[in-house]
Chimera marker file (.cmm) of the C-alpha trace (Angstrom):
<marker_set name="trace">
<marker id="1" x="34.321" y="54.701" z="-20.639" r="1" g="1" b="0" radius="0.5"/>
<marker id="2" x="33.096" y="52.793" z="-17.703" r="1" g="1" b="0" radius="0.5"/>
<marker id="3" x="30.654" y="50.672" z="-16.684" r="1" g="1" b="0" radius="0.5"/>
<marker id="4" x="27.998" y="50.686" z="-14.440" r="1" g="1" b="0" radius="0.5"/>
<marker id="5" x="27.399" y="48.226" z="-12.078" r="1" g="1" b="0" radius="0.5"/>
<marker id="6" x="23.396" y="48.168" z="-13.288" r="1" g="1" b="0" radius="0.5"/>
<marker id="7" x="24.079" y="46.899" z="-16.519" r="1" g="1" b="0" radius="0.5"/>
<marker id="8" x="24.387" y="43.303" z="-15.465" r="1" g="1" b="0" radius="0.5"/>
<marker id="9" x="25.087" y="40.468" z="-13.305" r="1" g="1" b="0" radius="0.5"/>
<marker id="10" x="28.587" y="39.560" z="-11.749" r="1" g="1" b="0" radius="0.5"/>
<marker id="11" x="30.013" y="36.163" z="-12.820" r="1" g="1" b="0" radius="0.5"/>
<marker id="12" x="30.155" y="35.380" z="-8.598" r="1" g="1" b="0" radius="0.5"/>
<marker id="13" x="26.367" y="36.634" z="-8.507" r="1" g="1" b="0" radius="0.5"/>
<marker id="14" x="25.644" y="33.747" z="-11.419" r="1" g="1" b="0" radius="0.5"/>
<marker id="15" x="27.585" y="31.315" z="-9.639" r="1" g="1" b="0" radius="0.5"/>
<marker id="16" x="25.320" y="32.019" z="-6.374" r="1" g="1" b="0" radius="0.5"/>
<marker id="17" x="21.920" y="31.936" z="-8.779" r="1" g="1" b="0" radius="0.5"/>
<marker id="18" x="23.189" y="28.587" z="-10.672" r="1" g="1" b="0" radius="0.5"/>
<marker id="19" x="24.180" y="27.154" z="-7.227" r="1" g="1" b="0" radius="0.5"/>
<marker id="20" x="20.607" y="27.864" z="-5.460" r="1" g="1" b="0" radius="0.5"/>
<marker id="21" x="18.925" y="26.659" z="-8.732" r="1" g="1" b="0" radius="0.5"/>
<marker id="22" x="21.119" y="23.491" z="-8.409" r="1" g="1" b="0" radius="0.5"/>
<marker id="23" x="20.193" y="22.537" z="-4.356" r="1" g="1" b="0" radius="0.5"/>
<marker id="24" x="16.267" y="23.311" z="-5.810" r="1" g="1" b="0" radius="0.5"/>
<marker id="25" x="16.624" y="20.942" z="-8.686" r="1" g="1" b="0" radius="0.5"/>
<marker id="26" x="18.077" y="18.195" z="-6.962" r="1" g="1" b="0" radius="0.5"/>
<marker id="27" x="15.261" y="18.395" z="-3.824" r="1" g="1" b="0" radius="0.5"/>
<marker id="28" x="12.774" y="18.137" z="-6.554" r="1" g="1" b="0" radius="0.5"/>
<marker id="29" x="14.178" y="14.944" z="-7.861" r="1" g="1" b="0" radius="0.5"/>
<marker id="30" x="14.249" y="13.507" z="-4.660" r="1" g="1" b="0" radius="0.5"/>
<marker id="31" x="10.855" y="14.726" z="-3.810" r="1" g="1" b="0" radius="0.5"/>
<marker id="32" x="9.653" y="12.914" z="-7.022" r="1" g="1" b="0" radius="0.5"/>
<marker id="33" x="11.452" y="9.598" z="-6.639" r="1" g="1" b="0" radius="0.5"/>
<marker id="34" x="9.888" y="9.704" z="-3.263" r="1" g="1" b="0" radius="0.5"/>
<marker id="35" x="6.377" y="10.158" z="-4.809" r="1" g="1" b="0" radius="0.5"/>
<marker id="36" x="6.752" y="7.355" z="-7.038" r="1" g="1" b="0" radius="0.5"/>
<marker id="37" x="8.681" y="4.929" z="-4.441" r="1" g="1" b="0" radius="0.5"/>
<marker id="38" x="5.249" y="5.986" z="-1.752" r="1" g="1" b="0" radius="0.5"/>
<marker id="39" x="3.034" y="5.571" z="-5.074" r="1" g="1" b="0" radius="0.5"/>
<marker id="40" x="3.852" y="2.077" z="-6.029" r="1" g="1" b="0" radius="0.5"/>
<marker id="41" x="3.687" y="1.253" z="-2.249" r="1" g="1" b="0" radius="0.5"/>
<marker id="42" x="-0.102" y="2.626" z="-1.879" r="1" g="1" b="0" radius="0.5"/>
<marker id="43" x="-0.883" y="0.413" z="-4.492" r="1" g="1" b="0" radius="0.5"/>
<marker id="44" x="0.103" y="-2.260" z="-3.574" r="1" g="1" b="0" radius="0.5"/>
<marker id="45" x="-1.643" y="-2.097" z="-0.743" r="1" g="1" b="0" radius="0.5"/>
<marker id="46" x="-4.913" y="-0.898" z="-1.847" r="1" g="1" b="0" radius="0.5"/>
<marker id="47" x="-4.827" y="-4.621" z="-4.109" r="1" g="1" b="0" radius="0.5"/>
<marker id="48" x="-4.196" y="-6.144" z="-1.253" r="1" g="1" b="0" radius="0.5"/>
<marker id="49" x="-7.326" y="-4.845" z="1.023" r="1" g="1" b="0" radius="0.5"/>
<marker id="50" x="-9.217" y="-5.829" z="-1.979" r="1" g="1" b="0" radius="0.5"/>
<marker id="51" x="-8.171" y="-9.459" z="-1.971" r="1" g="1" b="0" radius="0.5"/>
<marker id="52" x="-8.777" y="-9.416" z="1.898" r="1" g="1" b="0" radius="0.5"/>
<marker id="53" x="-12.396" y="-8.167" z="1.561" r="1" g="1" b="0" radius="0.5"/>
<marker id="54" x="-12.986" y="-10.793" z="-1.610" r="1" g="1" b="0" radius="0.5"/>
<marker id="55" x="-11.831" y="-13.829" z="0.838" r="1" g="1" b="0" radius="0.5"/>
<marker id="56" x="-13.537" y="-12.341" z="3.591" r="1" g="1" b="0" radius="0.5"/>
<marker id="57" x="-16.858" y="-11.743" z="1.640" r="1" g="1" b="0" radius="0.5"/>
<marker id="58" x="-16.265" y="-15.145" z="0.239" r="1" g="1" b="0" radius="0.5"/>
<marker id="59" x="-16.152" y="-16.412" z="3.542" r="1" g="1" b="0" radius="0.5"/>
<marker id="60" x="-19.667" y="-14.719" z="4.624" r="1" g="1" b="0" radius="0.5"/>
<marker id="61" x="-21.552" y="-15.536" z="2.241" r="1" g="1" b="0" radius="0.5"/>
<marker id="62" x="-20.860" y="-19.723" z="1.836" r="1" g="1" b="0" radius="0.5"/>
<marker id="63" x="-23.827" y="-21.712" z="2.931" r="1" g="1" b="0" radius="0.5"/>
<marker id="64" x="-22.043" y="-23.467" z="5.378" r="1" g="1" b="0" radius="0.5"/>
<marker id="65" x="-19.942" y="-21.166" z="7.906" r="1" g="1" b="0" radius="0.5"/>
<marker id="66" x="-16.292" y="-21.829" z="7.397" r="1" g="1" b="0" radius="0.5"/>
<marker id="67" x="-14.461" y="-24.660" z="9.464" r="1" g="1" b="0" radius="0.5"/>
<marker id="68" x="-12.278" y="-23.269" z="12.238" r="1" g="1" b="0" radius="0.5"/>
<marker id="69" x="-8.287" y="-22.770" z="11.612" r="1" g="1" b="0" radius="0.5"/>
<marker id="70" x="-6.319" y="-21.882" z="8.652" r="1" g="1" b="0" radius="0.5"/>
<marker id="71" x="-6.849" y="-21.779" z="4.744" r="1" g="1" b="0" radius="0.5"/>
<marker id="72" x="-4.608" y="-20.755" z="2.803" r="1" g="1" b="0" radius="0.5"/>
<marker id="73" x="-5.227" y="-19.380" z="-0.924" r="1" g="1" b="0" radius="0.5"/>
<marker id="74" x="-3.651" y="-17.591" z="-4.062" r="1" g="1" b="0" radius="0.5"/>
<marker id="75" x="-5.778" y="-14.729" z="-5.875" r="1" g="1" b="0" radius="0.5"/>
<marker id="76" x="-4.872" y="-13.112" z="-9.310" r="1" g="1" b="0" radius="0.5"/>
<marker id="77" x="-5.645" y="-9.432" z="-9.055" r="1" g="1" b="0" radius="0.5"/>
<marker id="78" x="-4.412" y="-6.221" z="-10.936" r="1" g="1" b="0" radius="0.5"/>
<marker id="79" x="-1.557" y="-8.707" z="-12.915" r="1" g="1" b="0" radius="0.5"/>
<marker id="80" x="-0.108" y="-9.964" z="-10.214" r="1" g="1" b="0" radius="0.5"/>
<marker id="81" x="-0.388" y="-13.241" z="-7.921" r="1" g="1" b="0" radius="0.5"/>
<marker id="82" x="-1.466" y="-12.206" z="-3.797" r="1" g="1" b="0" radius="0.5"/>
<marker id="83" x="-1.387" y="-15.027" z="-1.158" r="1" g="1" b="0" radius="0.5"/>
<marker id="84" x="-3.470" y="-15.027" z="1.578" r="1" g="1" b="0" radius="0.5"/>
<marker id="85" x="-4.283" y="-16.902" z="4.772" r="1" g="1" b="0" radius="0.5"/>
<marker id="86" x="-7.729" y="-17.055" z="6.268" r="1" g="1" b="0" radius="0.5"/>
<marker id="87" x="-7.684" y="-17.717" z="10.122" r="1" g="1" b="0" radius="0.5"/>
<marker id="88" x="-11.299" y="-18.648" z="11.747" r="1" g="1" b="0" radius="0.5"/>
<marker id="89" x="-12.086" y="-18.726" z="15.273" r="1" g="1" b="0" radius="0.5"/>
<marker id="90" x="-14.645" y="-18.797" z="18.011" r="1" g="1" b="0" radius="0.5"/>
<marker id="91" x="-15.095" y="-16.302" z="20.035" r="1" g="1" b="0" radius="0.5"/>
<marker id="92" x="-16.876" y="-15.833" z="23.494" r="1" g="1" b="0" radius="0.5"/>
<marker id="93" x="-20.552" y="-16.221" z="21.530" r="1" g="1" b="0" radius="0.5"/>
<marker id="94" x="-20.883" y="-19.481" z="20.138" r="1" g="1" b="0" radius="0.5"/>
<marker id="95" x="-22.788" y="-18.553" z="17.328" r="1" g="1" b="0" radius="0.5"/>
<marker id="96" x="-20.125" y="-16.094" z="16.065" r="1" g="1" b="0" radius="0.5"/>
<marker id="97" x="-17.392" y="-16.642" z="14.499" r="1" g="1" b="0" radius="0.5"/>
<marker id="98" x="-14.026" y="-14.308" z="13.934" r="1" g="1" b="0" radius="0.5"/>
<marker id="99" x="-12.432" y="-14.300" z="10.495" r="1" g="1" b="0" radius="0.5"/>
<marker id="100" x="-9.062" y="-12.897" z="9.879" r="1" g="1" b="0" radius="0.5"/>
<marker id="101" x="-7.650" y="-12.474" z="6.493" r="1" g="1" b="0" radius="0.5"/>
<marker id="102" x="-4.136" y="-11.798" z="5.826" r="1" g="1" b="0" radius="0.5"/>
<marker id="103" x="-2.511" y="-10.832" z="2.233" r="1" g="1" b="0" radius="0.5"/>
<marker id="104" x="1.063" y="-11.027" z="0.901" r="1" g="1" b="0" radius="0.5"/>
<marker id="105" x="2.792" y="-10.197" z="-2.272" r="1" g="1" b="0" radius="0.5"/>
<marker id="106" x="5.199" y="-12.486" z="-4.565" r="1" g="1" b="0" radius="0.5"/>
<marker id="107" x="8.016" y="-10.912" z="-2.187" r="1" g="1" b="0" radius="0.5"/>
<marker id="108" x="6.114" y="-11.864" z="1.077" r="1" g="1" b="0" radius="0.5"/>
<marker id="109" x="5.156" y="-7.933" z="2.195" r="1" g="1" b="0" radius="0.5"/>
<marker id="110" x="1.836" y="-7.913" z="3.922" r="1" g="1" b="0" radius="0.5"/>
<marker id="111" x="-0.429" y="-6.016" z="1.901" r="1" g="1" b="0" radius="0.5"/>
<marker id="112" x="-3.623" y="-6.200" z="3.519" r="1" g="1" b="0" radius="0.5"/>
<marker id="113" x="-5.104" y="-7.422" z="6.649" r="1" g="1" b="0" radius="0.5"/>
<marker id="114" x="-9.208" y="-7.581" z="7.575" r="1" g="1" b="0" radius="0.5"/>
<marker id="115" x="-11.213" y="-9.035" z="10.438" r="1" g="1" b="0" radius="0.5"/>
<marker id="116" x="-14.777" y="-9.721" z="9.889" r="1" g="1" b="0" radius="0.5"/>
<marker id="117" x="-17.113" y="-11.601" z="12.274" r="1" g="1" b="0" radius="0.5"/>
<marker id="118" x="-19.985" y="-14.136" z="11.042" r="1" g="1" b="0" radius="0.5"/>
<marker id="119" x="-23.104" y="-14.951" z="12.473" r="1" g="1" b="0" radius="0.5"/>
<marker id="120" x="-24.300" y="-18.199" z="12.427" r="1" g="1" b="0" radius="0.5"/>
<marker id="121" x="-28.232" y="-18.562" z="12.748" r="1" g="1" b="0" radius="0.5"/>
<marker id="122" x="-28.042" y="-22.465" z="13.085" r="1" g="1" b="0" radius="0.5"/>
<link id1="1" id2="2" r="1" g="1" b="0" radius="0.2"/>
<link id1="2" id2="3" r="1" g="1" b="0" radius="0.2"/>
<link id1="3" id2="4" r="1" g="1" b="0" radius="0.2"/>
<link id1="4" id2="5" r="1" g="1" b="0" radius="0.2"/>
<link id1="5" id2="6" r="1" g="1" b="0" radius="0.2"/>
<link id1="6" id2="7" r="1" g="1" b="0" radius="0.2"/>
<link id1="7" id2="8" r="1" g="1" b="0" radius="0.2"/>
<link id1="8" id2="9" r="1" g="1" b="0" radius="0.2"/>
<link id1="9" id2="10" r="1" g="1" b="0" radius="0.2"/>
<link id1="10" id2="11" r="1" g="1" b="0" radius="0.2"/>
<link id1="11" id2="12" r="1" g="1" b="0" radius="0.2"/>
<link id1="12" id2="13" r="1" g="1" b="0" radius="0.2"/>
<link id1="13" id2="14" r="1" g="1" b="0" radius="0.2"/>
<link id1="14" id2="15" r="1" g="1" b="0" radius="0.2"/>
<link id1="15" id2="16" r="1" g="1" b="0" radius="0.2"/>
<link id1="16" id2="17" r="1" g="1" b="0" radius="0.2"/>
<link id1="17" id2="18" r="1" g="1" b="0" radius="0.2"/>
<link id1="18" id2="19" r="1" g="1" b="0" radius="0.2"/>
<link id1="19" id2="20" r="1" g="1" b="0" radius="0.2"/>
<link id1="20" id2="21" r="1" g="1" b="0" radius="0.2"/>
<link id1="21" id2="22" r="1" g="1" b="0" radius="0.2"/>
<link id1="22" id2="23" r="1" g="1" b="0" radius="0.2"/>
<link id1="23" id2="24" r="1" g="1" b="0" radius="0.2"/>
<link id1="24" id2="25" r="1" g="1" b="0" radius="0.2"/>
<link id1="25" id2="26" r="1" g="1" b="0" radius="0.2"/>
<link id1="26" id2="27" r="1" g="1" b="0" radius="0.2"/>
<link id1="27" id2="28" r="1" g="1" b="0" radius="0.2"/>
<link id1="28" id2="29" r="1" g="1" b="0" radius="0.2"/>
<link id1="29" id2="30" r="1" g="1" b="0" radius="0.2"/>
<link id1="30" id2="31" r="1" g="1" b="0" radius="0.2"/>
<link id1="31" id2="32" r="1" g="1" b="0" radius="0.2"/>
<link id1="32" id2="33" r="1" g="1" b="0" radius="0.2"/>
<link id1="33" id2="34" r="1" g="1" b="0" radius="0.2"/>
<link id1="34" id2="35" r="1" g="1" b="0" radius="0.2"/>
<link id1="35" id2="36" r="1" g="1" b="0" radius="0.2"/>
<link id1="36" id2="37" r="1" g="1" b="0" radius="0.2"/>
<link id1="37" id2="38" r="1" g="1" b="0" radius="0.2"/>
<link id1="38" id2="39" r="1" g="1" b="0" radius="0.2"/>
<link id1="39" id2="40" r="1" g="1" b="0" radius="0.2"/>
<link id1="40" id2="41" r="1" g="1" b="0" radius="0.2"/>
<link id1="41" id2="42" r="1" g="1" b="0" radius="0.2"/>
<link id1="42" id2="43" r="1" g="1" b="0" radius="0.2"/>
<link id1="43" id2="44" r="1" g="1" b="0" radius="0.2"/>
<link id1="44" id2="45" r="1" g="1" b="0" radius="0.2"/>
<link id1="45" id2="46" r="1" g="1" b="0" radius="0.2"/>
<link id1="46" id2="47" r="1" g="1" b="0" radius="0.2"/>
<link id1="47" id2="48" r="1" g="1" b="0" radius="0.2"/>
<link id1="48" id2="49" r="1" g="1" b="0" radius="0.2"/>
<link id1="49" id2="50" r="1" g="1" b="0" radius="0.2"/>
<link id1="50" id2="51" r="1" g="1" b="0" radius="0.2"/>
<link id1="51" id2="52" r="1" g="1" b="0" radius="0.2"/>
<link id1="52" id2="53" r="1" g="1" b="0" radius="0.2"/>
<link id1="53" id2="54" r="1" g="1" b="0" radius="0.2"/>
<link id1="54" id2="55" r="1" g="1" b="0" radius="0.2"/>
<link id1="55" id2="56" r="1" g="1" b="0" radius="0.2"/>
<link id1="56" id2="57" r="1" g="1" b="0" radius="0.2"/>
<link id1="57" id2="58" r="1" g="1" b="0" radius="0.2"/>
<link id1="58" id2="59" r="1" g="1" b="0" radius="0.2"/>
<link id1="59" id2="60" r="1" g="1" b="0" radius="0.2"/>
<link id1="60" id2="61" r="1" g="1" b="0" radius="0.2"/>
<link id1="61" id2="62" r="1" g="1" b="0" radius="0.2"/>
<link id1="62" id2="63" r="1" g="1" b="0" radius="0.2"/>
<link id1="63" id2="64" r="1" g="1" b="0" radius="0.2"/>
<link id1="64" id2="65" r="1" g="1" b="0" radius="0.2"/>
<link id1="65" id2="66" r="1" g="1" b="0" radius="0.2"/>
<link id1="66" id2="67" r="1" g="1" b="0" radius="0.2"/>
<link id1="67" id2="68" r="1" g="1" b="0" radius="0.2"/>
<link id1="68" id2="69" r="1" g="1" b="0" radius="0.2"/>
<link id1="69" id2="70" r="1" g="1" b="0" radius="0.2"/>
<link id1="70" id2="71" r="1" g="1" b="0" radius="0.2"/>
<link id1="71" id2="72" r="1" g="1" b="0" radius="0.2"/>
<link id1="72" id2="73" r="1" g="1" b="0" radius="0.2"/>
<link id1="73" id2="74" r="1" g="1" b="0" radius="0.2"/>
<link id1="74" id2="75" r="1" g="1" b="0" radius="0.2"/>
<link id1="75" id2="76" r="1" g="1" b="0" radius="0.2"/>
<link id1="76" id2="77" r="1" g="1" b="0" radius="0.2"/>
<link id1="77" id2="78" r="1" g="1" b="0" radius="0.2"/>
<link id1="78" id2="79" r="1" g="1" b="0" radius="0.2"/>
<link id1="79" id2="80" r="1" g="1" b="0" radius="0.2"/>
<link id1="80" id2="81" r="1" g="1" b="0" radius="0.2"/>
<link id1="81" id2="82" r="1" g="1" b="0" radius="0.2"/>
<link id1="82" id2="83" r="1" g="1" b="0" radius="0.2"/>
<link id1="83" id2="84" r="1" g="1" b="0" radius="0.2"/>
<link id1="84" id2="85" r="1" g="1" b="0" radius="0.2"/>
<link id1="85" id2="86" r="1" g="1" b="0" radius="0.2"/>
<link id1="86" id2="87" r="1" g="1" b="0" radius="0.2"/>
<link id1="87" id2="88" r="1" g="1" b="0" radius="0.2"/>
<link id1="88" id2="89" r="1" g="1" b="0" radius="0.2"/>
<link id1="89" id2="90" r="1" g="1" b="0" radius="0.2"/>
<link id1="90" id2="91" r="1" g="1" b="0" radius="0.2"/>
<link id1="91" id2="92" r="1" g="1" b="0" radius="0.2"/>
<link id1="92" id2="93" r="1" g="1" b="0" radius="0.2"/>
<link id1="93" id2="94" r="1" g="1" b="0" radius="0.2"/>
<link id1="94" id2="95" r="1" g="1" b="0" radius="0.2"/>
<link id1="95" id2="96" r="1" g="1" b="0" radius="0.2"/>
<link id1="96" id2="97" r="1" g="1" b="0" radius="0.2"/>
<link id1="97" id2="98" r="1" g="1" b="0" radius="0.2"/>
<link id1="98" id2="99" r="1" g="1" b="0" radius="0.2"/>
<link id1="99" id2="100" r="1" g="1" b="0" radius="0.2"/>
<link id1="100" id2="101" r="1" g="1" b="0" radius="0.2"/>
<link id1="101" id2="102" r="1" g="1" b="0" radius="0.2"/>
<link id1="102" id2="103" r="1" g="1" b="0" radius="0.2"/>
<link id1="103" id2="104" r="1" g="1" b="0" radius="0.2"/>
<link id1="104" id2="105" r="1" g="1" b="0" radius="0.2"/>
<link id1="105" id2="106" r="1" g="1" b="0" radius="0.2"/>
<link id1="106" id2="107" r="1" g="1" b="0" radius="0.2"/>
<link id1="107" id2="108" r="1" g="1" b="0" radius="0.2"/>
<link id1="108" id2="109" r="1" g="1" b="0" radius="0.2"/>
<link id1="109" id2="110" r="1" g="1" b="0" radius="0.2"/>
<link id1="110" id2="111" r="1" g="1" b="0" radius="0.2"/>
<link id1="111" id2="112" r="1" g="1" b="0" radius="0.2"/>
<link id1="112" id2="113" r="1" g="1" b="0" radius="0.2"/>
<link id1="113" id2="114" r="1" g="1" b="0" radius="0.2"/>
<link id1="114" id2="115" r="1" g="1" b="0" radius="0.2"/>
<link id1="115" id2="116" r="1" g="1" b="0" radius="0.2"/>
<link id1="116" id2="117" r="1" g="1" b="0" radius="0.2"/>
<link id1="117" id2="118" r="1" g="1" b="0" radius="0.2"/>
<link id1="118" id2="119" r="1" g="1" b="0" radius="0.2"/>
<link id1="119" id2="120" r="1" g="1" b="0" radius="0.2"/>
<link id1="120" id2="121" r="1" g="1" b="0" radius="0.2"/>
<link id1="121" id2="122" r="1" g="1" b="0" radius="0.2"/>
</marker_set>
């Protein structure tokens, strides 16, 4: 008796199917380590805006207005240890000042960078 070729699947036509299913699986690993890798990256820097806007809120509302030139500063924040360097300036209006904060990581990455501007009323 024979066969008809509608009963089933050809070992070559498997092959193909296990082969397609293969190159699928494999982009979807990638895709995913990629996630994570652009995950932990995001992060990162979404900490470090926030310890740029707490130095640079820190900065506008002292007293006093800050002294002019560099401070630099560690900040504890979601577990880990940021660094940061506060840069103040004059700019063309003598009553305002330019504040620049810049934040690292452990590993020296810059994670966040603001630029706020305080008046002085003095």
């Amino acid at each position: 008796m024979r066969r008809s070729a509608e009963h089933g699947f050809t070992l070559i036509e498997l092959m193909v199917a296990l082969a397609i299913f293969s190159l699928a699986a494999i982009a979807l690993l990638r895709l995913e380590g990629a996630t994570v890798s652009q995950t932990a990256i995001l992060r990162d820097r979404t900490i470090g805006q926030i310890v740029a806007r707490n130095v640079a809120v820190e900065a506008l509302t002292d007293r006093g207005a800050p002294p002019l030139g560099l401070l630099n500063g560690e900040e504890r924040n979601g577990g880990r240890l940021w660094h940061w360097v506060r840069r103040t300036t004059k700019t063309p209006d003598p009553r305002v000042q330019r504040i620049d904060v810049s934040v690292t990581d452990d590993d020296g990455q810059r994670a966040g960078v603001l630029t706020v501007f305080r008046l002085s009323l003095a």
